[in-house]
N, C-alpha and C positions, 0 to 999 in steps of 0.2 A: 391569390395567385393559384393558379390552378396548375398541376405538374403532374399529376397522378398519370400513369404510362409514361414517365419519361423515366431515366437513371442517372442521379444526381452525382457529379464527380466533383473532388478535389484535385486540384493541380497546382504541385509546386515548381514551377518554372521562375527564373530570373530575380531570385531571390523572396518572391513573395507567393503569398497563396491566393489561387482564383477558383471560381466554384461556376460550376456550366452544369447545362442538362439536356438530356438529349436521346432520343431512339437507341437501342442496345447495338444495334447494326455499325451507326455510326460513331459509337468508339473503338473502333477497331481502327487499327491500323495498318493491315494489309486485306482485302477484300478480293484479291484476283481470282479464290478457288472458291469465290461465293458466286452461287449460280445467282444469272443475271435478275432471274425475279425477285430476288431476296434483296438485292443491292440498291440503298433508297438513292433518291433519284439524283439527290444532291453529289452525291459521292460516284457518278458513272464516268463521269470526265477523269477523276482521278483517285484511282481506283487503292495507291500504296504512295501514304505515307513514312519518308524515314525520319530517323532522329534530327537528319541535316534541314529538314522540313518541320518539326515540331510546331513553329508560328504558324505554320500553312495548317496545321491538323486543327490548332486551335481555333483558327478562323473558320474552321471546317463545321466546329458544332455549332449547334441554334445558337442557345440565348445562356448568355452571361448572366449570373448572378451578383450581387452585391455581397455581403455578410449582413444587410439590413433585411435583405430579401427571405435571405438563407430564417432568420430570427423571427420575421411574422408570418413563416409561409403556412399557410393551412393545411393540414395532414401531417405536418412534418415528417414528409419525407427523408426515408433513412438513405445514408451514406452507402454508397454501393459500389464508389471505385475510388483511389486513390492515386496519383501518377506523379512522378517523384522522379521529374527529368534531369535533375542534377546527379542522381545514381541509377538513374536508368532502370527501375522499381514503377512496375504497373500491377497493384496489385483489384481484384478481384472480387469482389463480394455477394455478388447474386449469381454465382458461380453454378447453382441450386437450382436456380430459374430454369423450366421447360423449353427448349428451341434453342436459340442459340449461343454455341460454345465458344467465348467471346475469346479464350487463351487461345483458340487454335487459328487465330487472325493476330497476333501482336509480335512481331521477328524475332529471329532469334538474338536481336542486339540489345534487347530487353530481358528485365529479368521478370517474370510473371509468378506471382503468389495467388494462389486462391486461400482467401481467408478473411476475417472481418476487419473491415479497411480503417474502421474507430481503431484500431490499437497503431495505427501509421499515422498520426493526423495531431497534433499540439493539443493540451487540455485546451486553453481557449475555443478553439472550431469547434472541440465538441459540445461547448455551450452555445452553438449560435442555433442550434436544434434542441440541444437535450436539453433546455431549460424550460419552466414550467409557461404554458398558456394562458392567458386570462380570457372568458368568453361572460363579458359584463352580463349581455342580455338574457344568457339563462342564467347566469350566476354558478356560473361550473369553472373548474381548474383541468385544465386539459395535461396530460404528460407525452412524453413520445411511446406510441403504440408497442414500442418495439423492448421498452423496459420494464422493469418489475418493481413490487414496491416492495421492501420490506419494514419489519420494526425493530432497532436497536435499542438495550436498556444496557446505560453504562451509570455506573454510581448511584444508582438507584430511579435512573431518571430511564422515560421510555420517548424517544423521539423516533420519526419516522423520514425516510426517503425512498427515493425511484432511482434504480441506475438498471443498466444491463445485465443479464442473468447471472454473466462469468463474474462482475464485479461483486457477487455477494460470497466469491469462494476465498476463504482466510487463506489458504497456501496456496499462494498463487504460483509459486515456483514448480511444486507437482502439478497442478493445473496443466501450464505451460509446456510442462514433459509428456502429459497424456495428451494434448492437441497436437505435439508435433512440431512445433516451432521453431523454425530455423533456429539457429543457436546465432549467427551473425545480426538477428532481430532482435533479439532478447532484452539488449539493453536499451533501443528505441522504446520499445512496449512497456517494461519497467519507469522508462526516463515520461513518455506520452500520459498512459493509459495508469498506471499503477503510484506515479509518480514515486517511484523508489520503496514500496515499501510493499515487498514481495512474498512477507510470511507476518500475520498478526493474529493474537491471542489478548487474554486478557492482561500483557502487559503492556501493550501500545497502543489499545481499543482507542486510547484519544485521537493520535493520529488517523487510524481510519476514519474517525468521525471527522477527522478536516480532512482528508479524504474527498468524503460525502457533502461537504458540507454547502457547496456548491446546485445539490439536485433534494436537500431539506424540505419538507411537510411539514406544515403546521396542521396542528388537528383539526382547527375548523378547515384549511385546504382537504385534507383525509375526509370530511363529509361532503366537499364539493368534487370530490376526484374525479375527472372521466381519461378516458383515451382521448387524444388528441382526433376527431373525423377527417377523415379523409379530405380531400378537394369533390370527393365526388357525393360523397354525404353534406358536404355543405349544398351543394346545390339542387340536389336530389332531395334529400329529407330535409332541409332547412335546420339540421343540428337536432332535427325529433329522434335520432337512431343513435343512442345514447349508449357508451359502453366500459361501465365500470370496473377500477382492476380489481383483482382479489391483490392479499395479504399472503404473499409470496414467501418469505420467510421471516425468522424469528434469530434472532444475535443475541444471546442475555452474558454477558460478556460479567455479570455477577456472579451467573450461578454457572459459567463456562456450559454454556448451552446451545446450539442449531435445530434450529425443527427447519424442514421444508414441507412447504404445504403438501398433501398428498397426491396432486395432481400436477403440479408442477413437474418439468422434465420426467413423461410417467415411462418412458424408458431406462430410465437409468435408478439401480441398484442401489440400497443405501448403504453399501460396502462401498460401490464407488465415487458414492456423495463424500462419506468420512474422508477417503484420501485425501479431499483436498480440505480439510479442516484441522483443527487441531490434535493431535493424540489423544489429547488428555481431556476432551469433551464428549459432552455426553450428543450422541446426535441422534434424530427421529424426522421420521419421513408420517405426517400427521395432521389433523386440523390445524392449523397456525391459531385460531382465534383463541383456541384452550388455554395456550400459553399467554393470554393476557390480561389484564384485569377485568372483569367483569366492565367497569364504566369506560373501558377501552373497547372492550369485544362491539359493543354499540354503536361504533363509528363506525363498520361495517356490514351494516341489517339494515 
């Protein structure tokens, strides 16, 4: 399935969740102050959707997805808007994207978040994407492009996963206060995204590991790892355009340790990496491979 240019939305209406995709233009729903070139062609009849219209907006975008769809779609396409018509919550995610400013078309009878739409969305949804790919014919393990991998050693043992970059910060509570975060979200994102357990160290390392345990690597997966290719690399390279993660960070929850790889987030300070970890650990912004065993370092060369 091919979706690449499109922006993939969750929608909670009518008690259940549905998943559309669709041109940036036409998630909006008021268009009147969009100059007429801009305005696709579907939407020129009618130009402002209200709340009282909501089914007419939904019938408004392309094509519906499944959650089967959403599960083998090729690229794995990230989650980029979230819409939550039961609290009237449209939140935002390609906020960042060049051209157009998708908040300055949604009324004021909404409430509009710009911010990453995964911390609004049930764990379940986030596995109909963020879980891993099989591509038999080369023999690769694909992950979603948009996550990182790192390595956990809890009780003496080293296992490995892929999540989102935010998910590998131990305090997720300061986190949380240095993004900004509405304080009325907090417990969504906590209850969603974090499932309740907002600050860990090496006395709950387990929990975080069920946490994770959901987006797990096996080591022979870690020698087959790529990035999930695009819909347009399928077709264009036939999966020859091959792109493997690096070893994001390191958790040694034995020896109360964090390294982030040295390239990783290369703006941010390793003052302000510590805030969101624990006190009482030792943190380094560094090669990640050093910190692992020699017949480890190997699955990544």
């Amino acid at each position: 399935m091919d979706i690449d240019g499109f922006y993939l939305g969750a929608i909670y209406t009518n008690g259940q969740w549905r998943y559309f995709y669709d041109y940036r233009q036409k998630w909006a729903f008021d268009l009147r102050s969009v100059h007429f070139q801009n305005i696709p062609s579907e939407r020129s009849d009618h130009l402002l959707y209200t709340k009282a219209e909501f089914n007419d907006y939904l019938s408004s975008l392309d094509t519906e997805l499944t959650a089967q769809d959403l599960y083998l779609c090729e690229g794995k396409l990230p989650l980029s808007i979230v819409i939550r018509e039961d609290i009237g919550l449209f939140i935002d995610g390609a906020y960042e994207d060049e051209g157009f400013d998708l908040a300055q078309y949604i009324p004021d009878e909404w409430t509009v978040i710009t911010n990453n739409p995964i911390y609004f969305v049930p764990y379940e949804i986030r596995l109909l994407w963020m879980t891993k790919h099989i591509y038999p014919s080369i023999d690769k393990v694909g992950i979603h492009r948009y996550t990182d991998v790192g390595a956990v050693k809890w009780k003496g043992h080293w296992r490995y996963f892929f999540e989102m970059f935010d998910a590998w910060k131990l305090n997720y509570g300061a986190f949380m206060v240095d993004c900004g975060l509405a304080n009325e979200f907090k417990d969504a994102i906590f209850s969603y995204y974090r499932n309740h357990l907002p600050y860990v160290d090496e006395n709950n390392g387990d929990e975080f590991l069920r946490l994770l345990s959901n987006f797990s690597l096996s080591i022979e997966e870690v020698s087959k790892l790529i990035y999930c290719p695009t819909a347009e690399q399928f077709s264009v390279d036939g999966l020859t355009q091959l792109n493997r993660p690096h070893l994001r960070y390191i958790i040694n929850f034995d020896e109360q340790l964090y390294v982030r790889n040295n390239f990783s987030e290369p703006h941010a300070t390793l003052d302000a990496i510590s805030v969101h970890m624990p006190v009482h650990w030792s943190c380094y912004q560094a090669n990640t491979l050093t910190y692992l065993p020699e017949h480890l370092q190997n699955l990544w060369k």
